[in-house]
mmCIF file of the N, C-alpha and C atoms, coordinates in Angstrom:
data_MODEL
# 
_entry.id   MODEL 
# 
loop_
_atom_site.group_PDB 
_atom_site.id 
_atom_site.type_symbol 
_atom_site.label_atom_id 
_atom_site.label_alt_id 
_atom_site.label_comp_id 
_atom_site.label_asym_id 
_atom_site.label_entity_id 
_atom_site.label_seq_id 
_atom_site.pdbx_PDB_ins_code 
_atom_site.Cartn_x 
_atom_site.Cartn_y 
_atom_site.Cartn_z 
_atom_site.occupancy 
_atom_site.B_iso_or_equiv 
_atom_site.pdbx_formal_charge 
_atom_site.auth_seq_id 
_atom_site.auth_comp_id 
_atom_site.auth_asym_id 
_atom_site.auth_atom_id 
_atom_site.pdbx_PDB_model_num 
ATOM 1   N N  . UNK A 1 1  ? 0.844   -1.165  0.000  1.00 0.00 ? 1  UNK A N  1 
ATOM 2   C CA . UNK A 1 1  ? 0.000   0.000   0.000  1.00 0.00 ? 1  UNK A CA 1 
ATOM 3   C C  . UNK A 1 1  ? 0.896   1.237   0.000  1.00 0.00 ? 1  UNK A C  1 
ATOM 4   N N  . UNK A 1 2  ? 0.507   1.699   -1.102 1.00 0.00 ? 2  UNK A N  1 
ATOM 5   C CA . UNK A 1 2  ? 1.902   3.281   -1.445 1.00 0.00 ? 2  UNK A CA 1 
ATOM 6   C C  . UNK A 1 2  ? 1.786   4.580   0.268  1.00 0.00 ? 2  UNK A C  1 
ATOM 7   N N  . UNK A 1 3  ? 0.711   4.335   0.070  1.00 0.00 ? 3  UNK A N  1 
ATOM 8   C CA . UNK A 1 3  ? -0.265  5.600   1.145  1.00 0.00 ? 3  UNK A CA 1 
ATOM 9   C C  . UNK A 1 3  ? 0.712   5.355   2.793  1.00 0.00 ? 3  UNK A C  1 
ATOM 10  N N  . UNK A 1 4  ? 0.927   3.741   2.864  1.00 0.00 ? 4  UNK A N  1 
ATOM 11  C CA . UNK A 1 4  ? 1.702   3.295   4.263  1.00 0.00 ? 4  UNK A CA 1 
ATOM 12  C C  . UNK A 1 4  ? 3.271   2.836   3.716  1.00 0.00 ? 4  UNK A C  1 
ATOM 13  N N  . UNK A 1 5  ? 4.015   3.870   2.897  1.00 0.00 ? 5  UNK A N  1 
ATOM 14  C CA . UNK A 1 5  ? 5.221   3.169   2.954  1.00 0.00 ? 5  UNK A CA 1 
ATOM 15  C C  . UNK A 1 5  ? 6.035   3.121   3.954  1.00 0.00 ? 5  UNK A C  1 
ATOM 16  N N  . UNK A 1 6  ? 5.824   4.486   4.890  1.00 0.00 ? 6  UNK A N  1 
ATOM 17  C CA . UNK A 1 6  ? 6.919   4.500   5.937  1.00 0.00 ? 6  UNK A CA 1 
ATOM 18  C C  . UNK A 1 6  ? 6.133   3.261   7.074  1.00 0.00 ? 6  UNK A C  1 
ATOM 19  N N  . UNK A 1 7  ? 5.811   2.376   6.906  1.00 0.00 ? 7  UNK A N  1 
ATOM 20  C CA . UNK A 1 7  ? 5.208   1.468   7.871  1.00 0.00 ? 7  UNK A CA 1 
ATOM 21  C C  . UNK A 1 7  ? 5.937   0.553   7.110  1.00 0.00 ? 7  UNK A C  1 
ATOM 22  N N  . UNK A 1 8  ? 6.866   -0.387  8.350  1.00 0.00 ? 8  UNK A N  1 
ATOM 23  C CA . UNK A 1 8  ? 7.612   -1.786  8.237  1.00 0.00 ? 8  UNK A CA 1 
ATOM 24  C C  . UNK A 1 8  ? 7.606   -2.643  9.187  1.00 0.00 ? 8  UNK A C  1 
ATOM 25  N N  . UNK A 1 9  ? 7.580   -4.032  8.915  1.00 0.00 ? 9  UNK A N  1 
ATOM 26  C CA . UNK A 1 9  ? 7.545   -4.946  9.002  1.00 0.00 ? 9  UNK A CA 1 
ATOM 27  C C  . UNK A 1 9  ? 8.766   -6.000  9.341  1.00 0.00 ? 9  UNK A C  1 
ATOM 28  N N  . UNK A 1 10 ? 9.235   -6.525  10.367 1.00 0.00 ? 10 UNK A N  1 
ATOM 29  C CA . UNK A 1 10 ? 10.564  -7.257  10.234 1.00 0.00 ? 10 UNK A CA 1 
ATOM 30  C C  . UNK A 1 10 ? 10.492  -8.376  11.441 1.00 0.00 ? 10 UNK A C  1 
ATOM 31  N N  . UNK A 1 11 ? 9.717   -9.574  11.491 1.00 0.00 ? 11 UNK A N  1 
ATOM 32  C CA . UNK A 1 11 ? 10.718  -10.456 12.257 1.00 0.00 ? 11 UNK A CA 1 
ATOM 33  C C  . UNK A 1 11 ? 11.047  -10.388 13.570 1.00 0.00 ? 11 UNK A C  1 
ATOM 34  N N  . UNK A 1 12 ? 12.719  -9.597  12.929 1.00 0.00 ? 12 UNK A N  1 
ATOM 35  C CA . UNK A 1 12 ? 13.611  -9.602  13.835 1.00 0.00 ? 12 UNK A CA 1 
ATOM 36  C C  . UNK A 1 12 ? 13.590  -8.394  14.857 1.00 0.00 ? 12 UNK A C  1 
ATOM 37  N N  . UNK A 1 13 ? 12.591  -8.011  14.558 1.00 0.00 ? 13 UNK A N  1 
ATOM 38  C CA . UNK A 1 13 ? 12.472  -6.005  15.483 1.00 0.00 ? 13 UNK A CA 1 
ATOM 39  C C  . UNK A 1 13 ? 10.823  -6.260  15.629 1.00 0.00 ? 13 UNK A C  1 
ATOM 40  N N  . UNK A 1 14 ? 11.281  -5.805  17.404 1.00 0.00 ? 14 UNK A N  1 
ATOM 41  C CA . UNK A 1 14 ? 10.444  -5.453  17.931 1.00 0.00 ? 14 UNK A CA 1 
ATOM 42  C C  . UNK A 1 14 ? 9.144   -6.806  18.068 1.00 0.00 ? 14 UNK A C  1 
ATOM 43  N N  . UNK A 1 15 ? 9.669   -8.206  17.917 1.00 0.00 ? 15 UNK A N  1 
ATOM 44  C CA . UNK A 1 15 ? 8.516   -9.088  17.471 1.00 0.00 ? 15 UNK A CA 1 
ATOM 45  C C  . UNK A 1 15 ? 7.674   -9.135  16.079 1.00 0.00 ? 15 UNK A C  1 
ATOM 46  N N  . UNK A 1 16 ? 8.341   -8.374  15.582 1.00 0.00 ? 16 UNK A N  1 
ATOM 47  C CA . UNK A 1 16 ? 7.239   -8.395  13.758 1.00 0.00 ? 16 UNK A CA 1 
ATOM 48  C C  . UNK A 1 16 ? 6.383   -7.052  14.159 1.00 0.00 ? 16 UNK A C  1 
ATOM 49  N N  . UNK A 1 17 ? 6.576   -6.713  15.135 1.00 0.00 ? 17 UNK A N  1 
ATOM 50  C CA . UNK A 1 17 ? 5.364   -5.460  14.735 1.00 0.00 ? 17 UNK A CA 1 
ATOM 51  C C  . UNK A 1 17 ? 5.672   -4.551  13.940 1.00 0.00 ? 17 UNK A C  1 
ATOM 52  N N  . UNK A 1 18 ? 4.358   -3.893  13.307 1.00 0.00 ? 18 UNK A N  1 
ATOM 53  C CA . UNK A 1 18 ? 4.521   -2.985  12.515 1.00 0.00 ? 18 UNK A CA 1 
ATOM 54  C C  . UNK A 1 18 ? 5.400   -1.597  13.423 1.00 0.00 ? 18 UNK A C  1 
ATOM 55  N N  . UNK A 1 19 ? 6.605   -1.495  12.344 1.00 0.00 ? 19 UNK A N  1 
ATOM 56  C CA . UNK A 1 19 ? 6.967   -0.455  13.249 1.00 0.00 ? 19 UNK A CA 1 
ATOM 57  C C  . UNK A 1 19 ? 7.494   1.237   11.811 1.00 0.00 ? 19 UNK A C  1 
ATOM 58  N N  . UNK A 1 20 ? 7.976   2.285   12.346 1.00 0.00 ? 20 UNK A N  1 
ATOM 59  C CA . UNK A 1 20 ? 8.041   3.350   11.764 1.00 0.00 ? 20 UNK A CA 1 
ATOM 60  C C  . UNK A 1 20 ? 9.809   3.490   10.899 1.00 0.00 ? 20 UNK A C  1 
ATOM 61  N N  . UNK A 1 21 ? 9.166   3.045   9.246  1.00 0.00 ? 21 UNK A N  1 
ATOM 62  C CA . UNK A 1 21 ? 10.820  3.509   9.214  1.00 0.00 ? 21 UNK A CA 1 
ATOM 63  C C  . UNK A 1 21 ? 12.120  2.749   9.140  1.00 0.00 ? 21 UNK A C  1 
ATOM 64  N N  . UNK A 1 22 ? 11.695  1.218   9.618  1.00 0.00 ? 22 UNK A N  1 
ATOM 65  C CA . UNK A 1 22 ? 13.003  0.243   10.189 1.00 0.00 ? 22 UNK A CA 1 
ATOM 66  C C  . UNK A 1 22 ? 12.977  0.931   11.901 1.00 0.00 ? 22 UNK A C  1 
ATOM 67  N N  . UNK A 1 23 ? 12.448  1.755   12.350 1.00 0.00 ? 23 UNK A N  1 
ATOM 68  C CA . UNK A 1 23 ? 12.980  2.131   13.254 1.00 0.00 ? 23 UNK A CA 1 
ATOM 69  C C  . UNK A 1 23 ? 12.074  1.101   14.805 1.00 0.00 ? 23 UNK A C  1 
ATOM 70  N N  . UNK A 1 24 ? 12.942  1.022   16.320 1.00 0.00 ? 24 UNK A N  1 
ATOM 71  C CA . UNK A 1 24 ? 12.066  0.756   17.149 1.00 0.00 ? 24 UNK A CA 1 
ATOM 72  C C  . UNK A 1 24 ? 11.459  1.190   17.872 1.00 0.00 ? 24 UNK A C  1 
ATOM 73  N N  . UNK A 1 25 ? 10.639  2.179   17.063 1.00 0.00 ? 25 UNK A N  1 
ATOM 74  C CA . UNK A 1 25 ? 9.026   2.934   17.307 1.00 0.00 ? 25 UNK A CA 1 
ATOM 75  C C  . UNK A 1 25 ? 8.139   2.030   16.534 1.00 0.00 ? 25 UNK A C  1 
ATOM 76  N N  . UNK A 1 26 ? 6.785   1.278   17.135 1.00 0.00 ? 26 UNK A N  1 
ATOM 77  C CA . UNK A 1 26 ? 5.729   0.529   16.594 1.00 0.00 ? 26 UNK A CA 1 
ATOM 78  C C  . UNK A 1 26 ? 4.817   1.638   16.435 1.00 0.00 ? 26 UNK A C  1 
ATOM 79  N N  . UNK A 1 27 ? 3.853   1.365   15.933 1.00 0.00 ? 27 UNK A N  1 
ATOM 80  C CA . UNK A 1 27 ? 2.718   1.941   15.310 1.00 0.00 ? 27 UNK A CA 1 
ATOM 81  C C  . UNK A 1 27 ? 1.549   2.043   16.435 1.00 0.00 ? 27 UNK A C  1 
ATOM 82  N N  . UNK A 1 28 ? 2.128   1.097   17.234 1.00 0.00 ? 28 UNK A N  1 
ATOM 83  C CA . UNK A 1 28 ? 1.091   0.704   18.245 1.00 0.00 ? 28 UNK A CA 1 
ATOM 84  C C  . UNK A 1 28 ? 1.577   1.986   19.631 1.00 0.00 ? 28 UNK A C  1 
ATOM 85  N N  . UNK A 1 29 ? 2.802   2.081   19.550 1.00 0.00 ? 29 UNK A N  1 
ATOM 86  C CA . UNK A 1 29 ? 3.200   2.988   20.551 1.00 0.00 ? 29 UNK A CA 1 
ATOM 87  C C  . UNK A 1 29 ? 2.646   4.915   20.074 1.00 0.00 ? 29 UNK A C  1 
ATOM 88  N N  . UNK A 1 30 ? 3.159   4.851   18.423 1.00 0.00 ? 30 UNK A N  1 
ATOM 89  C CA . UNK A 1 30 ? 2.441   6.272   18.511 1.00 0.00 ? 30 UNK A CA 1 
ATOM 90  C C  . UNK A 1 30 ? 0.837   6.383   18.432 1.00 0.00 ? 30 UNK A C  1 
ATOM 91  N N  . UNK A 1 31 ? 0.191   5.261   18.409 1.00 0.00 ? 31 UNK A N  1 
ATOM 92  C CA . UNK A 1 31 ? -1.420  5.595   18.709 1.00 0.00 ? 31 UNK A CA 1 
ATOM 93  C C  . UNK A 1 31 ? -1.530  5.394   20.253 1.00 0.00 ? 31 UNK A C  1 
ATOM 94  N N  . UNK A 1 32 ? -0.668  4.971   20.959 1.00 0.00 ? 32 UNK A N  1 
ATOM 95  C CA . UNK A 1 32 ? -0.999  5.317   22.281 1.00 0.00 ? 32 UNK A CA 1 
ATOM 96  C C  . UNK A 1 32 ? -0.523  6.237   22.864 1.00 0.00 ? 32 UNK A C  1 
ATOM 97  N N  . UNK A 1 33 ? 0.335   7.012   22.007 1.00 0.00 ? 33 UNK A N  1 
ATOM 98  C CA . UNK A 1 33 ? 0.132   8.369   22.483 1.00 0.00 ? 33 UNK A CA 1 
ATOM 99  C C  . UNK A 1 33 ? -0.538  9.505   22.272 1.00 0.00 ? 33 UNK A C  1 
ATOM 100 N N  . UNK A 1 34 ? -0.949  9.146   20.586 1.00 0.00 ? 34 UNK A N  1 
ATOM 101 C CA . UNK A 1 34 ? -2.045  9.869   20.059 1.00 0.00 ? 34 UNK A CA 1 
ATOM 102 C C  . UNK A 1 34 ? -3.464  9.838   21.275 1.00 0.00 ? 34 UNK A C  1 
ATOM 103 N N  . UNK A 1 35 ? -3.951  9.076   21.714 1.00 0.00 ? 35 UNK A N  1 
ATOM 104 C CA . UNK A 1 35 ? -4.930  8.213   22.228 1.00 0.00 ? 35 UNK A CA 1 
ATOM 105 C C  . UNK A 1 35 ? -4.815  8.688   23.705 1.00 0.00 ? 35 UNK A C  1 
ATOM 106 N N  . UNK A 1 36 ? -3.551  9.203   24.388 1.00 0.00 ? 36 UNK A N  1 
ATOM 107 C CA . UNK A 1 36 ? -3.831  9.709   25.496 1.00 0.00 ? 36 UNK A CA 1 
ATOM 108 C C  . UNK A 1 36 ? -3.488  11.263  25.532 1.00 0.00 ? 36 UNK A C  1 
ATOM 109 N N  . UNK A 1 37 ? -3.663  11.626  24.300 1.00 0.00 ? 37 UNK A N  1 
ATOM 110 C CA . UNK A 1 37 ? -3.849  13.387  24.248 1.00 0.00 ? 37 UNK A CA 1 
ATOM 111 C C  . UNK A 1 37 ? -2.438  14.462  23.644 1.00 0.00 ? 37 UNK A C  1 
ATOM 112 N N  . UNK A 1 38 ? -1.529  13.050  23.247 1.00 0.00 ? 38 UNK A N  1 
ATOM 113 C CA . UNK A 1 38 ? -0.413  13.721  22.928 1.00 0.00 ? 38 UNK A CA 1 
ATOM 114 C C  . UNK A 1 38 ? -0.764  14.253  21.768 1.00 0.00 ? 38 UNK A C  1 
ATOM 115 N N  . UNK A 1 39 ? -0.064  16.136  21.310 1.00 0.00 ? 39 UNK A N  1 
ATOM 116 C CA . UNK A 1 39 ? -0.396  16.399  19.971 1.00 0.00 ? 39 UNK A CA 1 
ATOM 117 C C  . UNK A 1 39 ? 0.941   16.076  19.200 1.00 0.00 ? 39 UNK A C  1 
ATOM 118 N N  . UNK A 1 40 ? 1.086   16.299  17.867 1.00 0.00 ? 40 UNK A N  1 
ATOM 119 C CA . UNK A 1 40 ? 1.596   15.731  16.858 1.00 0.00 ? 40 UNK A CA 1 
ATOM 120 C C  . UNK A 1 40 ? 2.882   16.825  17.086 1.00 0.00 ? 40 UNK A C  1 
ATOM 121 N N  . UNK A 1 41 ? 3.494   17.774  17.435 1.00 0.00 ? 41 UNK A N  1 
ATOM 122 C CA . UNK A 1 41 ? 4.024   19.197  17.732 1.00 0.00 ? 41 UNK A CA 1 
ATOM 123 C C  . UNK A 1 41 ? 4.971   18.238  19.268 1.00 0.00 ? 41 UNK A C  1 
ATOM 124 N N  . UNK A 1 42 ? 4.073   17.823  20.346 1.00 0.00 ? 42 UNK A N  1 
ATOM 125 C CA . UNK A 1 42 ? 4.361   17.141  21.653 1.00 0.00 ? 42 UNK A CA 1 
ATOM 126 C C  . UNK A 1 42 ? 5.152   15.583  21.431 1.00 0.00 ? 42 UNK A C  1 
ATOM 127 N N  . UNK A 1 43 ? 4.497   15.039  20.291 1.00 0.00 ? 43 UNK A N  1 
ATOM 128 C CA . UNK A 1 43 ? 5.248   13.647  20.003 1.00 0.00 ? 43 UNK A CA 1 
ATOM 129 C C  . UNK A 1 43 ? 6.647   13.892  19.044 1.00 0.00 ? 43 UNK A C  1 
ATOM 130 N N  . UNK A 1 44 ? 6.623   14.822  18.411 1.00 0.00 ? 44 UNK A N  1 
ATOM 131 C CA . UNK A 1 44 ? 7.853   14.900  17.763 1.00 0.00 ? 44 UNK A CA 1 
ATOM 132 C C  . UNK A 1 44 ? 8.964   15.409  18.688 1.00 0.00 ? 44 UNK A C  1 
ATOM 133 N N  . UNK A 1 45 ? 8.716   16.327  19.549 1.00 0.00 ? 45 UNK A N  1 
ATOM 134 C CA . UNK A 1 45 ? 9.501   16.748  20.931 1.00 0.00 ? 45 UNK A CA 1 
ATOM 135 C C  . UNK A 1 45 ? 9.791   15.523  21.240 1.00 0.00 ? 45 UNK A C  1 
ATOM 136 N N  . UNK A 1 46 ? 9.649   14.614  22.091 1.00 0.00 ? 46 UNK A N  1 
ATOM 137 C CA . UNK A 1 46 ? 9.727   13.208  22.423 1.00 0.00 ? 46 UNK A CA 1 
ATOM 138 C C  . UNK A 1 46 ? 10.568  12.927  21.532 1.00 0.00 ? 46 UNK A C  1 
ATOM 139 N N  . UNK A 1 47 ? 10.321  12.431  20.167 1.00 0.00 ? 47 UNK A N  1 
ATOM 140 C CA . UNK A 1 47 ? 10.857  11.548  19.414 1.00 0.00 ? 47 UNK A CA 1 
ATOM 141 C C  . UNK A 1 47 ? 11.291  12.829  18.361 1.00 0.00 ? 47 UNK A C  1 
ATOM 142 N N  . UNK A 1 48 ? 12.740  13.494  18.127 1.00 0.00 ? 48 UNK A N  1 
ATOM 143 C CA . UNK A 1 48 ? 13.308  14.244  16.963 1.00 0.00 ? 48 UNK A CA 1 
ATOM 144 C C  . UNK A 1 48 ? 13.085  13.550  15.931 1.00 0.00 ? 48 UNK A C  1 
ATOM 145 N N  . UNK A 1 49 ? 13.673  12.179  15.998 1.00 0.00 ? 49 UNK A N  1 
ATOM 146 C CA . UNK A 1 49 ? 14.298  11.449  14.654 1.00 0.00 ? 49 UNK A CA 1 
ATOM 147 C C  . UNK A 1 49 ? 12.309  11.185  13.956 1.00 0.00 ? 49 UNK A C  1 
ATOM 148 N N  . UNK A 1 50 ? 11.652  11.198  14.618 1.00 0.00 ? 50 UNK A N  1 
ATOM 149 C CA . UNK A 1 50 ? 10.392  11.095  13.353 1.00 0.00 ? 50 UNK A CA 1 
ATOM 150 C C  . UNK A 1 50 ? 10.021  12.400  12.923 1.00 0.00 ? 50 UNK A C  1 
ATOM 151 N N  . UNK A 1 51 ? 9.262   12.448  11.860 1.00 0.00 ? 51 UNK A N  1 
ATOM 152 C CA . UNK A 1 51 ? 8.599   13.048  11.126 1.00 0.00 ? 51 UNK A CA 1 
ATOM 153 C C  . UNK A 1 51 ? 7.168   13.262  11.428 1.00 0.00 ? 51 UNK A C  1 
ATOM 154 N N  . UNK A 1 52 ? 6.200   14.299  11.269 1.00 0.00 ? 52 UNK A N  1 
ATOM 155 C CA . UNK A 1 52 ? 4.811   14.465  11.317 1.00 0.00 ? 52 UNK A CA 1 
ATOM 156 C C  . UNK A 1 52 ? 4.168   12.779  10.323 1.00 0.00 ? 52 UNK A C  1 
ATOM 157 N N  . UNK A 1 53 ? 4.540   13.277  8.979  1.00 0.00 ? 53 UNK A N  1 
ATOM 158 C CA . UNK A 1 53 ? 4.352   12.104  8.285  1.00 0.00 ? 53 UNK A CA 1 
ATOM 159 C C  . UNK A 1 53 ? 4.044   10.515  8.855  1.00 0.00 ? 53 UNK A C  1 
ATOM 160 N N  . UNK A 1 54 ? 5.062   10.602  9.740  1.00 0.00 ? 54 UNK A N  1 
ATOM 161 C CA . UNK A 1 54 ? 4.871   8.916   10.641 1.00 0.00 ? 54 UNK A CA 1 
ATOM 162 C C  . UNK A 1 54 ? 4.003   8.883   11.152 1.00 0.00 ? 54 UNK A C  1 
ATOM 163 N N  . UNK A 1 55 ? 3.730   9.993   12.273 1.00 0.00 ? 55 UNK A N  1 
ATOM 164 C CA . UNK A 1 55 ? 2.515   10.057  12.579 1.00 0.00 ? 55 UNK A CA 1 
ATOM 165 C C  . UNK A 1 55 ? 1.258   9.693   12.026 1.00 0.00 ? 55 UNK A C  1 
ATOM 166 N N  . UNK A 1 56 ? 1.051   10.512  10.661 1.00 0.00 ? 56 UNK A N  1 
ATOM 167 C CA . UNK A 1 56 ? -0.543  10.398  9.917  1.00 0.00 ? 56 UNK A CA 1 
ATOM 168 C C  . UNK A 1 56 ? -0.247  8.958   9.132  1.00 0.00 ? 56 UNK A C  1 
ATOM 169 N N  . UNK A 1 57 ? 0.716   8.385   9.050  1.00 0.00 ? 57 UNK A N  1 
ATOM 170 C CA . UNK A 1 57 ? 0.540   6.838   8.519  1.00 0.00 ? 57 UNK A CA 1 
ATOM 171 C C  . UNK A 1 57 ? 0.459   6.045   9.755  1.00 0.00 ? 57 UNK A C  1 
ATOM 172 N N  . UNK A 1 58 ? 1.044   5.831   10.760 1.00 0.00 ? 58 UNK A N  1 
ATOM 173 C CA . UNK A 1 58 ? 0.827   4.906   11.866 1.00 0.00 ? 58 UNK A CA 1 
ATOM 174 C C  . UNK A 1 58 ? -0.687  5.173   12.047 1.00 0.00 ? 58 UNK A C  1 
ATOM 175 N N  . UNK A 1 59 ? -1.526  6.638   11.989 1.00 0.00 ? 59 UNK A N  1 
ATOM 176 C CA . UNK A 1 59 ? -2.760  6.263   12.443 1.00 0.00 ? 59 UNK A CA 1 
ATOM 177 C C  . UNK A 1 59 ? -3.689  6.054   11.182 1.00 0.00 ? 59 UNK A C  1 
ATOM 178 N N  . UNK A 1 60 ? -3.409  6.058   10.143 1.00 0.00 ? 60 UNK A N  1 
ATOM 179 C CA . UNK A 1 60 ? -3.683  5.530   9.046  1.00 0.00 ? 60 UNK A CA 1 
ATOM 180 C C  . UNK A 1 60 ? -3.532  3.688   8.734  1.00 0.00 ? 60 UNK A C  1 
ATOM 181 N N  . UNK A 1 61 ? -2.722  3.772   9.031  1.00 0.00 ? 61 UNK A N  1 
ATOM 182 C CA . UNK A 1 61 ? -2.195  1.953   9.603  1.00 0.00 ? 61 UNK A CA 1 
ATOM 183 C C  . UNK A 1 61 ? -3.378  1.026   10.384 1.00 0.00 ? 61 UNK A C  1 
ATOM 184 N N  . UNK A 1 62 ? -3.405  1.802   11.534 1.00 0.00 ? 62 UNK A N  1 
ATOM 185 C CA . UNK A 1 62 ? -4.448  1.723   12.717 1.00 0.00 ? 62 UNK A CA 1 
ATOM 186 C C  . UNK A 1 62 ? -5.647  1.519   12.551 1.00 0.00 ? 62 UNK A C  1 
ATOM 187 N N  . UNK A 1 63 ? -6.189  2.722   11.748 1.00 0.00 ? 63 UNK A N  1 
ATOM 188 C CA . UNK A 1 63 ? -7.611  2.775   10.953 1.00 0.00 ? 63 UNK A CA 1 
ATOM 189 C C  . UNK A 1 63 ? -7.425  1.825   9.951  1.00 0.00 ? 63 UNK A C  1 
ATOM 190 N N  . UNK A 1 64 ? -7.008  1.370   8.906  1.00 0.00 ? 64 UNK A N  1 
ATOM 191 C CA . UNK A 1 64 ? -7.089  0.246   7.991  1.00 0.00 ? 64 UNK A CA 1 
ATOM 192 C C  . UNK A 1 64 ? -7.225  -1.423  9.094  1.00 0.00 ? 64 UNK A C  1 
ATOM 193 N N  . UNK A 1 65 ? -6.128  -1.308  9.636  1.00 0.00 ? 65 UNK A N  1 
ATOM 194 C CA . UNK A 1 65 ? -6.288  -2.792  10.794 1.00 0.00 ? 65 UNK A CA 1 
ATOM 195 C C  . UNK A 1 65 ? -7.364  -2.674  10.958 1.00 0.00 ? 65 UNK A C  1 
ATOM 196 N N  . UNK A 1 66 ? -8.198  -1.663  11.731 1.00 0.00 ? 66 UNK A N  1 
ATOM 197 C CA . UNK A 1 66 ? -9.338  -2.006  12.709 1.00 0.00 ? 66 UNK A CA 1 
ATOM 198 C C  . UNK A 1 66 ? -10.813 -2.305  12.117 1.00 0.00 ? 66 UNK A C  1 
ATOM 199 N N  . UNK A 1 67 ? -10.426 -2.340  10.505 1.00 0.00 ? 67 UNK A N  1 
ATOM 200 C CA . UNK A 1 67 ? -11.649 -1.966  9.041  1.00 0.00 ? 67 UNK A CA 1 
ATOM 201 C C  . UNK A 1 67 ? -11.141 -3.419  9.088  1.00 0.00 ? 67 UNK A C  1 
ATOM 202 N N  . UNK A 1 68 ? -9.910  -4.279  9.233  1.00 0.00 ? 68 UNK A N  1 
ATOM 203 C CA . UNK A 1 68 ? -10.306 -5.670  8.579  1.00 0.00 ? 68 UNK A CA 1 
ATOM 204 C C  . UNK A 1 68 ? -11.555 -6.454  9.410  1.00 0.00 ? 68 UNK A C  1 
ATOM 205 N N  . UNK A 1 69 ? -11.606 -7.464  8.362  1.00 0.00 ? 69 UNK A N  1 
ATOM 206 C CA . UNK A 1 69 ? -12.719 -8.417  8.858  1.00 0.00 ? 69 UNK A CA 1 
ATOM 207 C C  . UNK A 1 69 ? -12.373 -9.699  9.284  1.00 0.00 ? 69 UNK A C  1 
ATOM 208 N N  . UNK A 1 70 ? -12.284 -10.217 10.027 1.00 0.00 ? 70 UNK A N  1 
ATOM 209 C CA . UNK A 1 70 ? -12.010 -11.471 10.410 1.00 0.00 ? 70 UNK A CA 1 
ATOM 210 C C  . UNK A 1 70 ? -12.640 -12.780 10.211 1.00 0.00 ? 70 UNK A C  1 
ATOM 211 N N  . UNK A 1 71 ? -12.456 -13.651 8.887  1.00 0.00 ? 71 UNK A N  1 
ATOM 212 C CA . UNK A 1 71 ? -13.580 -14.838 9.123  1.00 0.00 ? 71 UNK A CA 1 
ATOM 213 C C  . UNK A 1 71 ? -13.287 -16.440 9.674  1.00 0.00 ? 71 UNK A C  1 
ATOM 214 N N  . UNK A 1 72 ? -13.700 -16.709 10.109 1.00 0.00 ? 72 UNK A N  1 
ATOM 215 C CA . UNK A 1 72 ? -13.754 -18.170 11.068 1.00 0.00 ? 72 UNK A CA 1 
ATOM 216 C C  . UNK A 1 72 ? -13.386 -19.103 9.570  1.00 0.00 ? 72 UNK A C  1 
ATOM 217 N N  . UNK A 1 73 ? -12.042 -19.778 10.033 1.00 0.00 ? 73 UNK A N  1 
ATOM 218 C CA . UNK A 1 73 ? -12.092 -21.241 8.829  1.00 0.00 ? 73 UNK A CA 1 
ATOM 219 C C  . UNK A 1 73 ? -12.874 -21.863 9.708  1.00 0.00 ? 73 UNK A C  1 
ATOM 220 N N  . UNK A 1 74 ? -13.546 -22.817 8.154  1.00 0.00 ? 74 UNK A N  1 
ATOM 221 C CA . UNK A 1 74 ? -14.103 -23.578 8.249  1.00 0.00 ? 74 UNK A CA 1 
ATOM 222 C C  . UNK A 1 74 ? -13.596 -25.080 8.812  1.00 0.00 ? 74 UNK A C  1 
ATOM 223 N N  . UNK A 1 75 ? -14.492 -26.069 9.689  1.00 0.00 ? 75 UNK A N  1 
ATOM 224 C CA . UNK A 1 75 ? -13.419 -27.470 10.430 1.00 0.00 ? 75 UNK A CA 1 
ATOM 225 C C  . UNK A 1 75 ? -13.053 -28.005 9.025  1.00 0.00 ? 75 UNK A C  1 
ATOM 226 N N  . UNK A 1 76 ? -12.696 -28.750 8.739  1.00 0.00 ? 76 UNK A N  1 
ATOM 227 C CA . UNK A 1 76 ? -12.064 -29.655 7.940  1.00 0.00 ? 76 UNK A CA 1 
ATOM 228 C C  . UNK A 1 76 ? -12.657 -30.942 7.878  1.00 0.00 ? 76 UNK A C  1 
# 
């Protein structure tokens, strides 16, 4: 998905979570800061090395996950 490139994927970091960049910031950490009132101005203070950009894709990320659908396999 072009829209989430700075969102990666690896294995070996962080458990496979989706994280920002190659970097070990998850996606899951900047919506929990989004989520407890941090603004986008306040999270980059925190974190120099990201970008606003990371921001609006991690919660772009977030919103696509929470749109999937989950269906039950069938027994066999």
């Amino acid at each position: 998905m072009r829209q989430l490139d700075r969102i990666t994927t690896d294995p070996a970091m962080m458990g496979g979570k989706p994280c920002i960049r190659g970097q070990r910031v998850t996606v899951g950490m900047l919506i929990g800061l989004v989520a407890s009132g941090k603004t986008t101005p306040q999270i980059l203070a925190l974190y120099p090395y990201l970008e606003a950009e990371d921001i609006t894709q991690a919660l772009r990320y977030a919103a696509w996950r929470a749109e999937e659908i989950e269906l039950p396999l069938a027994a066999a």
